[in-house]
C-alpha positions as CSV (number, residue, x, y, z in Angstrom):
1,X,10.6,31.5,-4.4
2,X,7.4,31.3,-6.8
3,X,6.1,27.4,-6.1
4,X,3.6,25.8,-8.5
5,X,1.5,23.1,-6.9
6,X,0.3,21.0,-9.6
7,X,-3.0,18.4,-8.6
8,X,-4.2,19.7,-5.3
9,X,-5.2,16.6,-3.7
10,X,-4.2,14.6,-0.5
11,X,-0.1,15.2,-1.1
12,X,-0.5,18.8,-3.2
13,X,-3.1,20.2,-0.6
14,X,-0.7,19.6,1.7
15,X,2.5,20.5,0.1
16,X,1.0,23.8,-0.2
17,X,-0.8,23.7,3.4
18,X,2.9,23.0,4.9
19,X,4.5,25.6,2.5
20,X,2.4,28.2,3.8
21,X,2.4,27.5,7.4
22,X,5.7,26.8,7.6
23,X,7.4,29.4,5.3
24,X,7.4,32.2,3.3
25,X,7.4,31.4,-0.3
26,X,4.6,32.2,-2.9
27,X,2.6,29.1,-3.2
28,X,0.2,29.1,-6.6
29,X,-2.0,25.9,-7.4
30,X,-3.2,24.2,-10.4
31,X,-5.6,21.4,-10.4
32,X,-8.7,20.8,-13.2
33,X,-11.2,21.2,-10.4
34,X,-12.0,24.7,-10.0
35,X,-13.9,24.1,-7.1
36,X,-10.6,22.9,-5.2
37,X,-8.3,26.1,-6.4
38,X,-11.5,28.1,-5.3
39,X,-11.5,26.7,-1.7
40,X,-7.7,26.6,-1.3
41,X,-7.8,30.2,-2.5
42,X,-10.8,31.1,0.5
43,X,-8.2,29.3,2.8
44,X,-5.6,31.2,2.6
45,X,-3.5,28.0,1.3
46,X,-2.6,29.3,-1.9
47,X,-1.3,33.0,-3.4
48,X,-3.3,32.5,-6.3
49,X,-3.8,29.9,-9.6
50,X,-1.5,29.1,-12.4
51,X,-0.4,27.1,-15.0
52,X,3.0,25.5,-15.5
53,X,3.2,27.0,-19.2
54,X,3.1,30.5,-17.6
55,X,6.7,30.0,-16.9
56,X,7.4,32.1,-14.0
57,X,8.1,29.9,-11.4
58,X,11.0,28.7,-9.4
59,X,10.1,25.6,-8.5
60,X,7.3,23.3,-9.8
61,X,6.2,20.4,-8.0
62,X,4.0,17.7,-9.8
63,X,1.6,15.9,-7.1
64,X,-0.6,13.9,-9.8
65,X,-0.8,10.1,-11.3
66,X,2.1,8.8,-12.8
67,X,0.8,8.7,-15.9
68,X,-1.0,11.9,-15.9
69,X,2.1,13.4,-14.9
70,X,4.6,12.3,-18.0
71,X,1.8,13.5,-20.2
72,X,1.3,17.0,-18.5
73,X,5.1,17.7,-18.6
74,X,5.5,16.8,-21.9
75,X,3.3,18.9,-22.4
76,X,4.3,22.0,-20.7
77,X,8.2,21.5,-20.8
78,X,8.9,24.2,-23.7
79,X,7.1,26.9,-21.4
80,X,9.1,26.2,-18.2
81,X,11.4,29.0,-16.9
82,X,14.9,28.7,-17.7
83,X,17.0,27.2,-14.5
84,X,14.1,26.4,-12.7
85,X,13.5,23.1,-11.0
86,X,10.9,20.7,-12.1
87,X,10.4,18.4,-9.3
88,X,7.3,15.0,-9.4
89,X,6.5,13.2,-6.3
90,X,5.0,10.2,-8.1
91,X,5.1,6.9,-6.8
92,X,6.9,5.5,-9.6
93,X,10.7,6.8,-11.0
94,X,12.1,4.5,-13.0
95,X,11.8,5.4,-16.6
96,X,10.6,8.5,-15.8
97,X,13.3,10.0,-14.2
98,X,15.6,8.2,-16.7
99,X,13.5,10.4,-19.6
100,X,12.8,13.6,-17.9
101,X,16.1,14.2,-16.3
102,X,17.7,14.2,-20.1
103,X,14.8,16.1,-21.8
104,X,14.8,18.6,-19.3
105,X,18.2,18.9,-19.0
106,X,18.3,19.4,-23.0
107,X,15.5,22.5,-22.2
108,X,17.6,24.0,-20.0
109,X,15.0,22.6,-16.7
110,X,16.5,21.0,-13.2
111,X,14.5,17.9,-12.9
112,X,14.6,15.7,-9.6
113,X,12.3,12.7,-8.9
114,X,11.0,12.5,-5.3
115,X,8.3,10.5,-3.1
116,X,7.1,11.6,0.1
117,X,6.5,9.0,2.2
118,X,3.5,9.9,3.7
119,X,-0.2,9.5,3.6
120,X,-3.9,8.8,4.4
121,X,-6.6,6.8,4.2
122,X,-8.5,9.7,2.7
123,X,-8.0,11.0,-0.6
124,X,-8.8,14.5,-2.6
125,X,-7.6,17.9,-1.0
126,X,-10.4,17.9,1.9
127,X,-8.1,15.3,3.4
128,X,-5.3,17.3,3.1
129,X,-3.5,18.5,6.7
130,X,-0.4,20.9,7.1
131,X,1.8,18.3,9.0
132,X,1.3,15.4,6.8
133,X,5.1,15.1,6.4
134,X,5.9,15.8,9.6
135,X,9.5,14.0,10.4
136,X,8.4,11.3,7.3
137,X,11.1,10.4,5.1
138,X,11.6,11.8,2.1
139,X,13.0,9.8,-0.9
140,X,14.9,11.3,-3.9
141,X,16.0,9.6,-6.8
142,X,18.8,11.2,-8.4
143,X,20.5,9.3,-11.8
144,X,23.2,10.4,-14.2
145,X,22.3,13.5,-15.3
146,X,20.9,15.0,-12.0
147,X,21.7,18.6,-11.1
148,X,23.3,18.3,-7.3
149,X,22.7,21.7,-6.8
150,X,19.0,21.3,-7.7
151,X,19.0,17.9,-5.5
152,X,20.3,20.4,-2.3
153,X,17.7,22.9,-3.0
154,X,14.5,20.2,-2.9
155,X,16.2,18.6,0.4
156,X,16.3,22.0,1.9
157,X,12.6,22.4,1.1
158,X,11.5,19.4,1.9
159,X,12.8,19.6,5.3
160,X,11.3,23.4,5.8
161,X,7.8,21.6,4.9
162,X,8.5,18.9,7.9
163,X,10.0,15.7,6.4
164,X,12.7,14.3,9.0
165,X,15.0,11.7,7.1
166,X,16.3,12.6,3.2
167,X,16.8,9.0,1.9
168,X,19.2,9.2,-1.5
169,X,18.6,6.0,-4.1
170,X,18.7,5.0,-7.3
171,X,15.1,5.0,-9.8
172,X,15.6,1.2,-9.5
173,X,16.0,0.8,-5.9
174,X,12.8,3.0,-5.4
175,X,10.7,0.8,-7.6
176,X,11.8,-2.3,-5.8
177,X,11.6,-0.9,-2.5
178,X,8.5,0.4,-2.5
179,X,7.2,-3.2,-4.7
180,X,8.0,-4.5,-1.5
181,X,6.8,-1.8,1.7
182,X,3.7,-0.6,-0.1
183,X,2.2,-2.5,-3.2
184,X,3.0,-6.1,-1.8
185,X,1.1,-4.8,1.8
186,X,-2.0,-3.5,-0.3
187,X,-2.0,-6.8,-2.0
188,X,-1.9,-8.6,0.8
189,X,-4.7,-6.4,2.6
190,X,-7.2,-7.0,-0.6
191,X,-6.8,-10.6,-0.4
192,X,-7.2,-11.1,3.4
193,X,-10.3,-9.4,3.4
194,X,-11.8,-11.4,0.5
195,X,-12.6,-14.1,3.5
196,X,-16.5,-15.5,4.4
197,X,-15.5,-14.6,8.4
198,X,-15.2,-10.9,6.9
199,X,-19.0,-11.0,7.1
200,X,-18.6,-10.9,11.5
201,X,-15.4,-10.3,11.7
202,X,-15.7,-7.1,13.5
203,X,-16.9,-8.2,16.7
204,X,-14.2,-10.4,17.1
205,X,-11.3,-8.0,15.7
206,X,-8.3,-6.6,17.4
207,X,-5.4,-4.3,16.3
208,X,-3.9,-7.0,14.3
209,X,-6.8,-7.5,11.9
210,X,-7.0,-3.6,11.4
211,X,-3.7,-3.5,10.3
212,X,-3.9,-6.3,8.0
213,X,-7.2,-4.8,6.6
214,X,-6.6,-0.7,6.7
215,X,-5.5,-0.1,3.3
216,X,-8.0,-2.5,1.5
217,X,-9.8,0.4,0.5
218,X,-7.2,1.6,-1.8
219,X,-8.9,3.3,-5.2
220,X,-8.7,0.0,-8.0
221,X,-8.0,2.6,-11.1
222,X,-4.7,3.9,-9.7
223,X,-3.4,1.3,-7.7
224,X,-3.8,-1.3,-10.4
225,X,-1.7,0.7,-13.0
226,X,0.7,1.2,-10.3
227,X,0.9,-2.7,-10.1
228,X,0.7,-2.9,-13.7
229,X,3.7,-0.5,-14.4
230,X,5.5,-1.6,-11.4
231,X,5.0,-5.6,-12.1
232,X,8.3,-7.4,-12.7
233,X,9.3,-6.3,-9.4
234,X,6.4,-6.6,-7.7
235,X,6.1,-10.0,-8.9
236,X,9.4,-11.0,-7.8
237,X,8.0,-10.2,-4.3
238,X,4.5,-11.5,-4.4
239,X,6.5,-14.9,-5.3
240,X,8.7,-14.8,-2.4
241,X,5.3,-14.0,-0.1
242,X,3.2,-16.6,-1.5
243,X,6.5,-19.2,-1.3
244,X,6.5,-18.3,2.2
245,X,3.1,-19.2,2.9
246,X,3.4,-22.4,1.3
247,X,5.8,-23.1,3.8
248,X,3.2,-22.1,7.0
249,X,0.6,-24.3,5.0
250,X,3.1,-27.5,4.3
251,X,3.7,-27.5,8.3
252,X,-0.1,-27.1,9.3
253,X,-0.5,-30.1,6.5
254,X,1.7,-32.5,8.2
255,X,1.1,-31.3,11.7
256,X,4.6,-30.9,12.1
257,X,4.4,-28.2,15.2
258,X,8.4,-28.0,15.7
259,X,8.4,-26.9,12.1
260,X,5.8,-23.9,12.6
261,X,7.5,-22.7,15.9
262,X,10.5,-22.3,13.4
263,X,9.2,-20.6,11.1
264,X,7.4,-18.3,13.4
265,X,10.8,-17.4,15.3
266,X,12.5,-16.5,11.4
267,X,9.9,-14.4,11.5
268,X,10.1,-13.0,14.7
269,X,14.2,-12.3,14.7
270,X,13.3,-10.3,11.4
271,X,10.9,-8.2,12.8
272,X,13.2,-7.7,15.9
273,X,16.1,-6.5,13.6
274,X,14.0,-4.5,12.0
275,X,12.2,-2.8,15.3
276,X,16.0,-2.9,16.6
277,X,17.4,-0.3,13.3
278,X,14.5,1.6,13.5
279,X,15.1,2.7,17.0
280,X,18.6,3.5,15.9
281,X,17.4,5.6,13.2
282,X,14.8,7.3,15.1
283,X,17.7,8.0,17.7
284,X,19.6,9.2,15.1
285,X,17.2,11.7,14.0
286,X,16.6,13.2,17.8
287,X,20.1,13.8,18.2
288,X,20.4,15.8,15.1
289,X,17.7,17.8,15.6
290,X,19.0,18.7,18.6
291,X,21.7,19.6,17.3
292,X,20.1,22.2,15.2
293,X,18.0,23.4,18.0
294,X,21.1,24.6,20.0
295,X,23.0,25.6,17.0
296,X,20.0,28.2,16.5
């Protein structure tokens, strides 16, 4: 197939690193920085530049902002190929998927809505790797309207490129999920830093404080309008959070000790549960691959 890359930065660099390494599909970029297209071109990590409006491709996948992305497919959606699939991996769905599944159904386009879930500290295309999605999951959001036959074709490339588990929800369910496993945790990161034992704190910092701190250095201009357009949900979870640390802070108030040990063992039989169904899953996905491995 002819694959359009558009935004070549830490998830479309290596979208396009994986697709060339790891099959043998024509792989174009696009991305307003020439310099990247130039260097990705030297490397051997693209066929060659393009457009979406040229409307030759079979697939094109949209690795940009949110809101950039509405706005460039808006834009370009009249020049897409007929039948071909138009594919984001923004970390929002909600309306969008809702509004581009129907426009470009009308236009005679595939659209699915996906998020990898993978990624880096680093950002921009010089952070980019080939095995970035390597056995990652891979979330689509299909709704009412949604090709099936387009939803098998991004699974099966999505597993060529690396990913391990294909997870299936609703817009909705995305939104709330990842309100909850990604926003919430950045939140909670820039606040526990913005502490006055921050100023020594790493000579007296173990594994636990840089987890709780990693992802403080989040870029402010795209993770605040992820909040922003993201924020009923998120809000519901930030209240939940902050109603649970009440609870930590009533106990330490009154002293009461039996109280805390309570708490901390809630705490501790979730985390188990969790650790426990993530071992399953992880089991799960060894003894399908397996599988495949002998069936080949």
């Amino acid at each position: 197939m002819k694959i359009l890359i558009v935004g070549m930065g830490l998830i479309g660099g290596s979208v396009c690193k994986a697709l060339k390494a790891k099959t043998n599909h024509e792989v174009y970029g696009c991305d307003v920085d020439e310099t990247v297209l130039q260097t990705a071109r030297e490397e051997n990590v693209i066929d060659g530049f393009g457009k979406m409006e040229d409307g030759i491709y079979d697939i094109c996948i949209i690795c940009l902002h949110h809101r950039t992305a509405q706005d460039c497919i808006k834009q370009a959606l009249p020049f897409l190929k007929k039948g071909s699939i138009l594919m984001d991996m923004c970390g929002l769905k909600g309306q969008m998927v809702l509004e581009f599944t129907n426009a470009c159904r009308i236009a005679g386009i595939y659209y699915v809505g996906t998020h990898p879930m993978a990624g880096r500290e680093k950002s921009g295309y010089a952070a980019s790797i080939p095995n970035l999605f390597d056995h990652a999951n891979f979330i689509i959001t299909p709704t009412y309207g949604t090709n099936s036959g387009a939803v098998d074709q991004v699974s099966a490339l999505a597993k060529e490129i690396g990913f391990g588990k294909i997870v299936l929800t609703t817009p909705h369910r995305h939104d709330d999920m990842i309100a909850y496993t990604s926003q919430l945790a950045h939140i909670v990161s820039s606040s526990y830093v913005k502490d006055d034992c921050m100023d020594d704190a790493i000579s007296f910092s173990g594994g636990s404080f840089q987890d709780m701190t990693r992802v403080a250095t989040m870029d402010e201009k795209m993770w605040a309008s992820l909040f922003m357009d993201n924020r009923l949900l998120l809000l519901h979870h930030l209240e939940l959070l902050i109603a649970h640390l009440a609870e930590y802070r009533t106990a330490l108030e009154v002293q009461d000790e039996s109280a805390l040990q309570l708490l901390i063992a809630d705490g501790r039989r979730v985390q188990e549960e969790n650790v426990r169904r993530r071992k399953c899953a992880l089991k799960e996905q060894e003894q399908d691959l397996e599988k495949k491995e002998q069936n080949t």
